[in-house]
C-alpha positions as CSV (number, residue, x, y, z in Angstrom):
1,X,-14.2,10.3,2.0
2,X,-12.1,11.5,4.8
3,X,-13.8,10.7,7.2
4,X,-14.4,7.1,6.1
5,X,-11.2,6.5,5.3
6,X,-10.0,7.7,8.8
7,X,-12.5,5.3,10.3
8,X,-12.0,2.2,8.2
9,X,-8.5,2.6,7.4
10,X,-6.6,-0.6,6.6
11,X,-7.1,-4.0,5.0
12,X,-10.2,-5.3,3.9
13,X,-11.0,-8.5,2.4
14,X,-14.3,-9.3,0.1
15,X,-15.8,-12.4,1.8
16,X,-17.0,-14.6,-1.0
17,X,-20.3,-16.0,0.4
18,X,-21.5,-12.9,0.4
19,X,-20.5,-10.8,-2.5
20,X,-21.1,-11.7,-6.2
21,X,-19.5,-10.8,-8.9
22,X,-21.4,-10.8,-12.1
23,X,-22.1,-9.7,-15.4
24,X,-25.1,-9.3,-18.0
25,X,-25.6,-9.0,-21.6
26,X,-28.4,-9.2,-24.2
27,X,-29.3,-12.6,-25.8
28,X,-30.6,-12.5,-29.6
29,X,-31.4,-8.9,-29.0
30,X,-34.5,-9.5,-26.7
31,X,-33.1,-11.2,-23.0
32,X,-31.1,-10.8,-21.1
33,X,-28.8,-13.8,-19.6
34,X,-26.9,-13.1,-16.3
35,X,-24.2,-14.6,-14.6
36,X,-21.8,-14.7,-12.2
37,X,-17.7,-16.3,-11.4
38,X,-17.9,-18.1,-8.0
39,X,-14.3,-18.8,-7.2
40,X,-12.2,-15.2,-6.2
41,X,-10.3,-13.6,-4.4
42,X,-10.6,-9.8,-3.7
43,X,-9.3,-6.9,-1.3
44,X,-9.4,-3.6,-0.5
45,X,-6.5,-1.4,1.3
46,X,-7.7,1.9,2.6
47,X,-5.3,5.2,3.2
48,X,-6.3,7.5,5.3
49,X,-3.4,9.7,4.8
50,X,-3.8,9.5,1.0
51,X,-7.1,8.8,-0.3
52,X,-6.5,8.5,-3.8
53,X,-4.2,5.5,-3.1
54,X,-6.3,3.1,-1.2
55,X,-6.5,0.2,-3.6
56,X,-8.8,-2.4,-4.9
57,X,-7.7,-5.8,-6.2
58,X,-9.4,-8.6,-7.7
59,X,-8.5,-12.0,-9.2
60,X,-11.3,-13.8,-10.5
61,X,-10.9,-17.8,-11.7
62,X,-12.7,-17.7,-15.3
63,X,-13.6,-21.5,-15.2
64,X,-15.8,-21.0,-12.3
65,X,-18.4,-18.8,-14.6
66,X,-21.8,-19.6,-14.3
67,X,-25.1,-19.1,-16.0
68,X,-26.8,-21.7,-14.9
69,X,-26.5,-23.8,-18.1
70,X,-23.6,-25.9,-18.2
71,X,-23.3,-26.0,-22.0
72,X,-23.2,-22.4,-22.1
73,X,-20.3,-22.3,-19.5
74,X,-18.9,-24.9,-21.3
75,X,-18.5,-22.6,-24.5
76,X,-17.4,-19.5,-22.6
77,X,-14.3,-21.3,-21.5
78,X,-13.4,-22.3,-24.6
79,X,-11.5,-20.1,-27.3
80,X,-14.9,-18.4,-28.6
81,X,-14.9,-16.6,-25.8
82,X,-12.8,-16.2,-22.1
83,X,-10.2,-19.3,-23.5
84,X,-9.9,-20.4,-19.6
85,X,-6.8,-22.9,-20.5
86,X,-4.5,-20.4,-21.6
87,X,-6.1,-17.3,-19.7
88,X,-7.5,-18.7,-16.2
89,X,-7.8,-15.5,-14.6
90,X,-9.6,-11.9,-14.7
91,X,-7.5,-9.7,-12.7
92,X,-8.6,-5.6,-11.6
93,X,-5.8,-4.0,-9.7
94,X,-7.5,-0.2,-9.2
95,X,-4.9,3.0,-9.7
96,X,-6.4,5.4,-8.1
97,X,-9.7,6.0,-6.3
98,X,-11.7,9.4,-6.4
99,X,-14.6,10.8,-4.3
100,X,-17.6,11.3,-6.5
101,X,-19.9,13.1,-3.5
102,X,-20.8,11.4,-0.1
103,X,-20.9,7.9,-0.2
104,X,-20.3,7.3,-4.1
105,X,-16.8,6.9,-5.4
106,X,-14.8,6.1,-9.0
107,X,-12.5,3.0,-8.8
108,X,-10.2,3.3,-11.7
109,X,-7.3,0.9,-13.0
110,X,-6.5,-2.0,-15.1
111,X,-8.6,-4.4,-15.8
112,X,-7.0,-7.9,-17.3
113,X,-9.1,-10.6,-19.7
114,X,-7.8,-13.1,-22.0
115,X,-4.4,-11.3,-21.4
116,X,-5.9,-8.2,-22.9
117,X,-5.4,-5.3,-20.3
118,X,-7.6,-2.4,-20.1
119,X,-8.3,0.9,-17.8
120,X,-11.5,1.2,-16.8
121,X,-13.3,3.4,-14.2
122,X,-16.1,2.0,-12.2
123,X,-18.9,3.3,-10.1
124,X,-19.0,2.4,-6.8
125,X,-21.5,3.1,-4.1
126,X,-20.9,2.8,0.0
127,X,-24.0,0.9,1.0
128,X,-22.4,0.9,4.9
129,X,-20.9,-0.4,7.6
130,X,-21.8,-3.0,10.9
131,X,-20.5,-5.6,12.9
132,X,-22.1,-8.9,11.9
133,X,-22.5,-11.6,14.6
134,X,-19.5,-13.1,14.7
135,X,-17.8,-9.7,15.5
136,X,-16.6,-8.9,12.0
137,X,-16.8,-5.2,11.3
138,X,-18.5,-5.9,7.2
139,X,-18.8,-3.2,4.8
140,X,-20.7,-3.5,1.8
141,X,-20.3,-1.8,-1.7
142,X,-22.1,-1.8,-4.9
143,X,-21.4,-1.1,-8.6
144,X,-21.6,-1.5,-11.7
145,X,-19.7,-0.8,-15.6
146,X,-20.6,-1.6,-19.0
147,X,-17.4,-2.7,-21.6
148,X,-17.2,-4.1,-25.2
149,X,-16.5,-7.4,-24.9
150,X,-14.3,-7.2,-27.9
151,X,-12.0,-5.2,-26.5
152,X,-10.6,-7.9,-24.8
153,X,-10.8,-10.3,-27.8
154,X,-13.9,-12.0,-27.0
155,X,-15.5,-11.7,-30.7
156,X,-17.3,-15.0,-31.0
157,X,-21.1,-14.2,-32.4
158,X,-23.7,-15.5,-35.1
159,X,-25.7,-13.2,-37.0
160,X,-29.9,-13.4,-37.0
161,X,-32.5,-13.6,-39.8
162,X,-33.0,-10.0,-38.2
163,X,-30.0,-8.9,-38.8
164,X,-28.8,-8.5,-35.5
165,X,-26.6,-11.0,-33.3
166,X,-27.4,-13.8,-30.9
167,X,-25.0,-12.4,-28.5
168,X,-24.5,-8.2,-27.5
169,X,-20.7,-7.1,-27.7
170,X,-21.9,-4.9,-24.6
171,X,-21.4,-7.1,-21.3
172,X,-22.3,-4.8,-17.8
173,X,-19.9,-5.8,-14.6
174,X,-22.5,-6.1,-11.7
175,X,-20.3,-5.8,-8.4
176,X,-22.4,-6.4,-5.0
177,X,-19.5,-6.6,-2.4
178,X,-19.3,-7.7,1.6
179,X,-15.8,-6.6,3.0
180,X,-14.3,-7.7,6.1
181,X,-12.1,-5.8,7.8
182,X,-8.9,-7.0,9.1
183,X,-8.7,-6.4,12.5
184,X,-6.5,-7.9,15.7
185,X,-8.5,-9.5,18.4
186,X,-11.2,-12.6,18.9
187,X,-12.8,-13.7,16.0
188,X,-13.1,-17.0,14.4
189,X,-10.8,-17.6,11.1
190,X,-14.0,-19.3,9.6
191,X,-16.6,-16.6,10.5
192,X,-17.4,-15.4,6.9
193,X,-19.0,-18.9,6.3
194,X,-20.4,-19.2,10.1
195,X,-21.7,-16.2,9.7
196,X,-24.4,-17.9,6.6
């Protein structure tokens, strides 16, 4: 980690175009349904000097969820579920970040939904680093972290003939990240979405 930090030290920022932040859970015990918030706002601030405190933050808008079916948005905004009135945002704000082994790291700190706040420890993987062609220097990351849903007060459900539920109290966070780095020097404002 050292060594990339000493390379890439400094501000990042997650260009939304290109990285998805999602979710997944089990429908009436058989499917799966998958999903995703379009509208957020993300960094990452790397130390060089102390590794452990380079930082991750994240501040997702809950009313932009999507899963392709408007009616189900429609209910996870409302009080059965993410209550995005009273609670429009899912914040992450990382305390500490550990080197696993080469390339794979543990992002720990609070995570925030429906005003219910958390620690959580997620996996994260260093897919790499390039310039793109508009001269940004992009890094990309991946990971992922399954959480009870009802730890954070989202208990809506209805039971099956089967006995089991229509909807799994287990929901995995699907991160797939592009990071620009910011850097003095020529480069268009606009590049993340010139870059399409």
């Amino acid at each position: 980690m050292a060594e990339l930090l000493s390379d890439y030290a400094g501000q990042w920022r997650f260009d939304p175009a290109h990285t998805r932040i999602g979710f997944s859970t089990r429908h009436a015990m058989v499917t799966k349904v998958r999903g995703a918030f379009n509208d957020f706002e993300g960094s990452i601030t790397v130390d060089a000097d102390n590794p452990e405190r380079s930082q991750v933050r994240l501040s997702v808008d809950v009313a932009s969820i999507d899963t392709r079916n408007a009616d189900r948005d429609q209910h996870l905004r409302t009080n059965d579920f993410f209550d995005a009135p009273h609670f429009p945002k899912i914040t992450f704000v990382s305390s500490r970040v550990d080197q696993v082994d080469e390339g794979h790291f543990i992002v720990s700190g609070d995570v925030t939904i429906k005003g219910i706040t958390k620690e959580i420890s997620i996996p994260i993987d260093f897919i790499g680093v390039d310039r793109d062609p508009m001269g940004n220097l992009r890094a990309g990351f991946e990971g992922s972290r399954r959480i009870d849903r009802q730890d954070f007060g989202l208990k809506w459900n209805t039971a099956l003939d089967s006995g089991g539920v229509l909807v799994s109290d287990k929901i995995t966070l699907e991160f797939e990240v592009s990071a620009i780095k910011n850097e003095d020097g020529p480069g268009p404002a606009g590049a993340a979405q010139a870059a399409d």
